[in-house]
C-alpha positions in Angstrom: 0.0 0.0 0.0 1.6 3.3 -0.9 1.7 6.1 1.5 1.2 9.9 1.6 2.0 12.9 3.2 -0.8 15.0 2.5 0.2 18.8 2.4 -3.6 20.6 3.8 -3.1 22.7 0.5 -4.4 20.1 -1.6 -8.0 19.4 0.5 -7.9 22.9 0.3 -7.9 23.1 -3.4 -9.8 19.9 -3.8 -12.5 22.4 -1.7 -12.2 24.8 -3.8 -10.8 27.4 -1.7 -7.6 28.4 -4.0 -8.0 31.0 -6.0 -4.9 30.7 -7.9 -6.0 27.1 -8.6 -7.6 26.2 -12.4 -10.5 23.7 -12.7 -7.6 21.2 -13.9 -6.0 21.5 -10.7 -9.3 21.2 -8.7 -9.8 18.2 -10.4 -6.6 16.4 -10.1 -6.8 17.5 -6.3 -9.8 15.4 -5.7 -8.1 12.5 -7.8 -5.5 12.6 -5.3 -6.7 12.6 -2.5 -9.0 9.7 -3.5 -5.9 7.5 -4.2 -5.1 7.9 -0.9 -8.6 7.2 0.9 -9.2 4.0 -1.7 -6.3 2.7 -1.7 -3.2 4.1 0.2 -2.4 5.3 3.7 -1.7 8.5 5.0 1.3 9.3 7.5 0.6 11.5 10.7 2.7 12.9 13.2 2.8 11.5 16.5 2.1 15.4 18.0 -1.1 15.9 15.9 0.6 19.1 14.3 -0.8 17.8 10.8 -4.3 16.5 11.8 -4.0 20.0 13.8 -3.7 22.3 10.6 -6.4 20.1 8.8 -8.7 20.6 11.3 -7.7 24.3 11.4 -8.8 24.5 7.4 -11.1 21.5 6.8 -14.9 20.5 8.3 -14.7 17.3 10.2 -18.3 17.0 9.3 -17.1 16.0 6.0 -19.3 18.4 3.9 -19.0 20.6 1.3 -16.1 19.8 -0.1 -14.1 16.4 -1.1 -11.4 18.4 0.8 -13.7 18.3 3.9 -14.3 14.2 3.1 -11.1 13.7 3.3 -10.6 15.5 6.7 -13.2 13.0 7.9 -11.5 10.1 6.3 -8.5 10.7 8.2 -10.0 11.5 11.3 -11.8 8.1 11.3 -8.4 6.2 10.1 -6.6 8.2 12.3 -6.5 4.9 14.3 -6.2 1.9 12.2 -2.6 1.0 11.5 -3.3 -0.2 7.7 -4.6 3.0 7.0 -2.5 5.6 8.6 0.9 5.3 10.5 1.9 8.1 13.1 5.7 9.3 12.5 7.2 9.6 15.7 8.7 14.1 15.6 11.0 14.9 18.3 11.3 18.9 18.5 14.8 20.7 18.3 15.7 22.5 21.8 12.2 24.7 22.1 11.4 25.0 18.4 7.9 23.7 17.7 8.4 24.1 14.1 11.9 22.4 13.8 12.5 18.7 14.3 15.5 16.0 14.9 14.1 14.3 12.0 14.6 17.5 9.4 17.5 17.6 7.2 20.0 19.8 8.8 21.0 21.6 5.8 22.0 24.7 4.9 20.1 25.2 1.4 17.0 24.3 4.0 17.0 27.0 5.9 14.6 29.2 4.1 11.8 26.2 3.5 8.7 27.1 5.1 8.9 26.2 8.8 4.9 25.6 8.6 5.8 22.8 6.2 8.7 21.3 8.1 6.2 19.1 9.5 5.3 17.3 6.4 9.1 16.9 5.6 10.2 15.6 8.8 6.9 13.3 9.1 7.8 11.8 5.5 11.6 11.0 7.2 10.6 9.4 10.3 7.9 7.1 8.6 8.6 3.4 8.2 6.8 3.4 4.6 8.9 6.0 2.7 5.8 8.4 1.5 5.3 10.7 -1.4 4.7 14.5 0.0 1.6 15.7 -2.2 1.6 18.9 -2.8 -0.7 21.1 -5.7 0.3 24.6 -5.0 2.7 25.8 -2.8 5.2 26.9 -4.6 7.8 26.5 -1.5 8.1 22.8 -2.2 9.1 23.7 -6.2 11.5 25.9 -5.1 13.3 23.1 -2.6 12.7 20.2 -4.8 16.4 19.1 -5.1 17.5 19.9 -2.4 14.2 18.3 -0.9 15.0 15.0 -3.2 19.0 14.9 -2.4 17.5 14.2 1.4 14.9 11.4 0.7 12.2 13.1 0.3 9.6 11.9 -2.8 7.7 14.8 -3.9 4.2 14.8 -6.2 3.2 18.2 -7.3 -0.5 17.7 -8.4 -0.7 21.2 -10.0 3.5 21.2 -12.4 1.3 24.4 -14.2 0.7 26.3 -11.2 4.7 25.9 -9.7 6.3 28.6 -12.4 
């Protein structure tokens, strides 16, 4: 079963709630995000920081939005080990937004520290996921130094990263 890192702006988009996002993007969102409720598993943090910012941007209810069905998706697999696996983040000194398990590299220093999360939940996992990602631009802009770490990126949206 394939896993994922599921960056929150792709259930965003998938909802609809991108402005800078075309109708091809929305679309491929969705598709996303479906491969991973069908038939993948998604990868948590052990601290809730992830399930923390989808709650913060998605309905738990599940409605409108296939981005809002997906935050109920994970928050009933949150739980079941063949669905989602919690990556075990241990914080740097009193940094809530830097972890052990981030690469400690210099071309990393200016990489969203909101995103570090995703990055150092992807490292710590036992299943080697793919970071989605459809269009935050951030993750373009790091993608080799991103890759020459072990990460495994999938930009939904390649149109909307120039």
């Amino acid at each position: 079963m394939r896993a994922f890192v599921v960056d929150v702006n792709v259930a965003m988009v998938a909802n609809g709630r991108s402005p800078q996002a075309n109708d091809d993007c929305l679309l491929a969102c969705i598709d996303a995000l479906e491969t991973v409720y069908y038939a993948g598993m998604i990868v948590l943090d052990d601290g809730m920081r992830i399930l923390s910012e989808y709650m913060g941007h998605l309905s738990m209810a599940g409605q409108p939005g296939p981005g809002d069905f997906f935050m109920k998706w994970v928050w009933e697999n949150q739980a079941v080990p063949s669905r989602c696996e919690r990556a075990p983040l241990a914080c740097r000194s009193d940094d809530s937004d830097d972890f052990e398990a981030f690469p400690d590299d210099p071309a990393l220093r200016g990489f969203d520290r909101s995103d570090r999360k995703y990055v150092a939940a992807a490292l710590a996992s036992r299943n080697r996921p793919e970071i989605l990602n459809a269009v935050d631009t951030d993750w373009w802009h790091h993608r080799t130094v991103l890759a020459r770490n072990g990460i495994r990126l999938q930009f939904i949206c390649p149109q909307h990263m120039r």
